[in-house]
Backbone as CSV, one residue per row, in Angstrom:
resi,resn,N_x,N_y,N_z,CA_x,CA_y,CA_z,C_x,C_y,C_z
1,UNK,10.838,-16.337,21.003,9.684,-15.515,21.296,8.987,-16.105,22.524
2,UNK,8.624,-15.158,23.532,7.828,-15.392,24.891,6.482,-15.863,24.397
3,UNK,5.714,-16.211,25.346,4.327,-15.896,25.464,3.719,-14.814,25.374
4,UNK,4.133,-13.908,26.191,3.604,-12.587,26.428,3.977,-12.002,25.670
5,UNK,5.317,-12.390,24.502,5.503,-11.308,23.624,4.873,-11.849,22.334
6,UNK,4.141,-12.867,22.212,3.479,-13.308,20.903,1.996,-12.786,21.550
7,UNK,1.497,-12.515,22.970,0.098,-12.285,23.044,-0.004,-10.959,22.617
8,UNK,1.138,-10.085,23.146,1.202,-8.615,23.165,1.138,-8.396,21.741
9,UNK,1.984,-8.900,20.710,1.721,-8.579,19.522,0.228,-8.953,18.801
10,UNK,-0.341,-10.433,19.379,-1.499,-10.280,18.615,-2.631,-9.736,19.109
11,UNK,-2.273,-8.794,20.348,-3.559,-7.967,20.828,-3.215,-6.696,20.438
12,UNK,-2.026,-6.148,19.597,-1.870,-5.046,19.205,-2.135,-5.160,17.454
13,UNK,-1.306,-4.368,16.658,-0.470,-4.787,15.501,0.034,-5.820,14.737
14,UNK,-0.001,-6.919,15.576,1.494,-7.995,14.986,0.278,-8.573,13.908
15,UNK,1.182,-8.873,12.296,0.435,-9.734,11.538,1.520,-10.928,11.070
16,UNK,2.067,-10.847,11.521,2.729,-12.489,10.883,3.947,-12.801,11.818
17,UNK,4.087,-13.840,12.101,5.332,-14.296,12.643,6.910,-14.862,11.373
18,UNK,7.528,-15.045,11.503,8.749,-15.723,10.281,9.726,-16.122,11.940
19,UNK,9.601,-17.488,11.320,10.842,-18.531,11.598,11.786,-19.260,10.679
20,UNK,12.946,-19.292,11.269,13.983,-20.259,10.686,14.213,-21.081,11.584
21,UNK,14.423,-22.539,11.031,14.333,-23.224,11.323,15.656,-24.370,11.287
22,UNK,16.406,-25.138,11.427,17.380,-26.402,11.048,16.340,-27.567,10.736
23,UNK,15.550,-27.980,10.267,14.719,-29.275,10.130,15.699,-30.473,10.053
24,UNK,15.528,-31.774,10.486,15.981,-33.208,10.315,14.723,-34.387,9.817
25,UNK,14.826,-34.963,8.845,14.551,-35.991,9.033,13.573,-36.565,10.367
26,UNK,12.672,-37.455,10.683,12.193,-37.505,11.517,13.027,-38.596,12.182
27,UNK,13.699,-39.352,11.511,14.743,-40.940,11.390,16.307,-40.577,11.820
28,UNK,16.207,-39.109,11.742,17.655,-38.682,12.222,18.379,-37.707,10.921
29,UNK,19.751,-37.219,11.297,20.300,-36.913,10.038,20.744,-37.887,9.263
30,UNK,20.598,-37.428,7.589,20.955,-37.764,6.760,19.670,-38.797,6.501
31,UNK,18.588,-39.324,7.354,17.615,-40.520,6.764,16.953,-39.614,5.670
32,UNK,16.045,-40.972,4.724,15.519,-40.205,3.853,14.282,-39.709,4.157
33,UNK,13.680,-38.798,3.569,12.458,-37.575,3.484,11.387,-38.432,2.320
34,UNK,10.506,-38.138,2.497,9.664,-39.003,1.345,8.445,-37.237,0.753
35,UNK,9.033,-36.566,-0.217,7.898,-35.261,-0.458,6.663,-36.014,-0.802
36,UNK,5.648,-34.777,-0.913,4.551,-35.129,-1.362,4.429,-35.826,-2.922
37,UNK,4.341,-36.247,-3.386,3.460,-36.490,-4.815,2.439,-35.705,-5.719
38,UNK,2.289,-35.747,-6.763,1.461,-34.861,-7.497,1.219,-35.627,-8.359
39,UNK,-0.127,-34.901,-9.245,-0.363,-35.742,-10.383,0.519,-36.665,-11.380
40,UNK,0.346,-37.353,-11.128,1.387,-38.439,-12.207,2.656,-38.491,-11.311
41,UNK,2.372,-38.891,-10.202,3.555,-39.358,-9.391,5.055,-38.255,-9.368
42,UNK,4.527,-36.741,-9.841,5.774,-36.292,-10.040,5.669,-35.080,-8.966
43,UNK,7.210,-34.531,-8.379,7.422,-33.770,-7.222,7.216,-32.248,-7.666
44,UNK,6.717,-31.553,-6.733,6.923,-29.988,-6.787,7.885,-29.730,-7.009
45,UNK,8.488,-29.527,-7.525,9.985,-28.604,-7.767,9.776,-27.129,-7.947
46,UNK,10.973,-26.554,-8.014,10.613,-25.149,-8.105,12.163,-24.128,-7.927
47,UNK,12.575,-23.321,-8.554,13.577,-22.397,-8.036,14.036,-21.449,-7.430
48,UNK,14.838,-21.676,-6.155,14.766,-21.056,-5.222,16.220,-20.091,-5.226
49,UNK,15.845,-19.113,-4.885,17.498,-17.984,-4.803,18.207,-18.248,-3.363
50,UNK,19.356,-18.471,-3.778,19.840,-18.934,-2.121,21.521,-17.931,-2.185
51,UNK,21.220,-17.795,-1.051,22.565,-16.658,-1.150,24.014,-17.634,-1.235
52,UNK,25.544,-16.879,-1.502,26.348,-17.901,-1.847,27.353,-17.316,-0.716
53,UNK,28.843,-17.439,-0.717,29.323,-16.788,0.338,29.906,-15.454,0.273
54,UNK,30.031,-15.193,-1.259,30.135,-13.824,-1.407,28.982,-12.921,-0.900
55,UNK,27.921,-13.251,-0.850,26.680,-12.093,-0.564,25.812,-12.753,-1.697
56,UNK,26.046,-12.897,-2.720,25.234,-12.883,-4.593,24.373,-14.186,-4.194
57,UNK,23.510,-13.951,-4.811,22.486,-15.034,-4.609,21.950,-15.762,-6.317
58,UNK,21.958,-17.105,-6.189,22.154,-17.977,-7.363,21.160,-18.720,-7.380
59,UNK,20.763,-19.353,-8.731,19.329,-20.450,-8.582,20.104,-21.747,-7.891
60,UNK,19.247,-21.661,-7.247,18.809,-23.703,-7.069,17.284,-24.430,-7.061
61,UNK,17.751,-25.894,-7.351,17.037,-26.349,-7.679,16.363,-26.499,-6.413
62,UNK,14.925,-26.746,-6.054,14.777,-27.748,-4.825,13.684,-28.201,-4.687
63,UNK,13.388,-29.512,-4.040,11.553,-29.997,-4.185,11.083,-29.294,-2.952
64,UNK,9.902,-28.678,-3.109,8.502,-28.570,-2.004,8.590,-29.552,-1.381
65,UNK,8.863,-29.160,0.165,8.150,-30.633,1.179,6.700,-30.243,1.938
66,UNK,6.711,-28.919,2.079,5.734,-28.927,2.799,5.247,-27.528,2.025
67,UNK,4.143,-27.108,2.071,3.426,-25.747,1.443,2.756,-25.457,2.003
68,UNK,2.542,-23.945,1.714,1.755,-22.616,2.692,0.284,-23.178,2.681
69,UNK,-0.479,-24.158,1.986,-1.717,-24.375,1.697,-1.600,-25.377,2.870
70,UNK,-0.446,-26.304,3.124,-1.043,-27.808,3.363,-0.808,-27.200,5.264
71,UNK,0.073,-26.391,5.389,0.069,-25.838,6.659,-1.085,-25.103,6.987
72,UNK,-1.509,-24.182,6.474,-3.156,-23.392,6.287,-3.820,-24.582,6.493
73,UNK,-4.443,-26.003,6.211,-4.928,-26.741,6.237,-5.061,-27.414,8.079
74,UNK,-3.756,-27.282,8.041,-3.395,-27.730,9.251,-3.697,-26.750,10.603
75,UNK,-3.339,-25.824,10.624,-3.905,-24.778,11.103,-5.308,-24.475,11.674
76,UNK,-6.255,-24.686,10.335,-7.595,-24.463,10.520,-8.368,-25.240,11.445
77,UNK,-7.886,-26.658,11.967,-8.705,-26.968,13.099,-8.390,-26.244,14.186
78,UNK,-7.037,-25.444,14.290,-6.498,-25.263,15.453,-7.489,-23.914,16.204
79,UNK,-7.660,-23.164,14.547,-8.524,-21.804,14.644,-10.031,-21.943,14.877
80,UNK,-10.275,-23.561,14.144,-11.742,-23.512,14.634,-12.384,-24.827,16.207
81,UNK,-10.970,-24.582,17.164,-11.150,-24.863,18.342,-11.864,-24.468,19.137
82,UNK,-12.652,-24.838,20.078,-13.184,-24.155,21.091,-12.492,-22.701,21.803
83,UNK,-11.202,-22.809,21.862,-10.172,-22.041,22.489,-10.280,-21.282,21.739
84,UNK,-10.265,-21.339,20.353,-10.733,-20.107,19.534,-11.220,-19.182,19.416
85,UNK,-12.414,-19.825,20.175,-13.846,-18.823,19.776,-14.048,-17.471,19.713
86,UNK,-12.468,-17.104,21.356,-12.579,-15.492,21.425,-11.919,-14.649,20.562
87,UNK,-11.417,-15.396,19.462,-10.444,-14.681,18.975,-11.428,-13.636,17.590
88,UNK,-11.115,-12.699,17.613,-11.704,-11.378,16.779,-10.896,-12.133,15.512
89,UNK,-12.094,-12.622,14.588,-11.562,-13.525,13.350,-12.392,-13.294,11.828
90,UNK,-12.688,-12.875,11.125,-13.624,-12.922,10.052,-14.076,-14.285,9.657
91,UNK,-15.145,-14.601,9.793,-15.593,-16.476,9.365,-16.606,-15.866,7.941
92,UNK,-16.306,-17.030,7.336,-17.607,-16.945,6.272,-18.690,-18.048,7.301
93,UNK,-19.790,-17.876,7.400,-20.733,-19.400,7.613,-21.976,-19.838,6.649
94,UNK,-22.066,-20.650,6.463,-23.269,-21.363,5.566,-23.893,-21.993,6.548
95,UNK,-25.643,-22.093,6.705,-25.673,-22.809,7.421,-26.975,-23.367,6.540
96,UNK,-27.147,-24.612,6.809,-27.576,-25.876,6.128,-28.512,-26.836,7.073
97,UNK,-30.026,-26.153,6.780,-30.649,-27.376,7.980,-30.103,-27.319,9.566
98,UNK,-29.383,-26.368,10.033,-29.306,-26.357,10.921,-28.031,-26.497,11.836
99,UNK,-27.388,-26.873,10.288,-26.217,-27.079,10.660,-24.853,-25.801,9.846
100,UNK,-23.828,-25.681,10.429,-23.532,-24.427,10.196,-22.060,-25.064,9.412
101,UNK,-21.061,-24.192,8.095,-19.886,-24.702,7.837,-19.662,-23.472,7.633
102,UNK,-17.860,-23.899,8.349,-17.553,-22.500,8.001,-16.228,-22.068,7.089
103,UNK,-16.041,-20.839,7.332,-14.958,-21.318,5.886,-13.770,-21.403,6.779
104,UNK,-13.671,-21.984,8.095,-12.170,-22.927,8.389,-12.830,-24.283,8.100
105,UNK,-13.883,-24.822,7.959,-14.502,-26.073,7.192,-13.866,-26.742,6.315
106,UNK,-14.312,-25.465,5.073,-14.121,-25.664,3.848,-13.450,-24.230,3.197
107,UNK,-12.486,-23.969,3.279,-11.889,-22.621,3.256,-11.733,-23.119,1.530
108,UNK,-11.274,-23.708,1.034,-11.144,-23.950,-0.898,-12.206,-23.771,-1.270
109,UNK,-13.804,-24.338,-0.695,-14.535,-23.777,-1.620,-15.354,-22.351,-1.631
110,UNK,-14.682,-21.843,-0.394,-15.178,-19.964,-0.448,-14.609,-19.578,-1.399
């Protein structure tokens, strides 16, 4: 995807982008990955449908490394940049003595 074809879409229509990706290791192939943790030291897991080579698609097992929340997280300074500002965005704001939060702040507790 261009520039001009990710601006063109978000000054028209466009609501979401989808990528695929090959990910590695940051250590190279095959080093190990360390997932997140959860209460009581135990991993997200979860079952995922993955197609086979006939076409048919089968469970597997696989851990969460990264999630739609912790990326949203990540994100939100990017949206509440200066560079931001022009962007046509819905904000919640609280403002407090003078001081203002907004819900790219604290977006969990809106």
């Amino acid at each position: 995807m261009t520039l001009n074809a990710l601006t063109e879409a978000c000054n028209k229509s466009g609501t979401a982008i989808r990528l695929r990706a090959l990910l590695q290791p940051i250590g190279g192939p095959g080093d190990k990955i360390f997932p997140p943790t959860h209460l009581n030291g135990e991993y997200a897991d979860e079952t995922r449908m993955i197609p086979d080579p006939s076409g048919n698609f089968r469970p597997c097992h696989a851990v969460l490394i990264d999630s739609v929340q912790s990326q949203a997280n990540r994100l939100e300074a990017c949206l509440s940049s200066p560079i931001a500002d022009n962007l046509q965005m819905p904000r919640l704001v609280l403002t407090l003595d003078g001081r203002g939060v907004t819900s790219l702040d604290a977006p969990h507790r809106v």
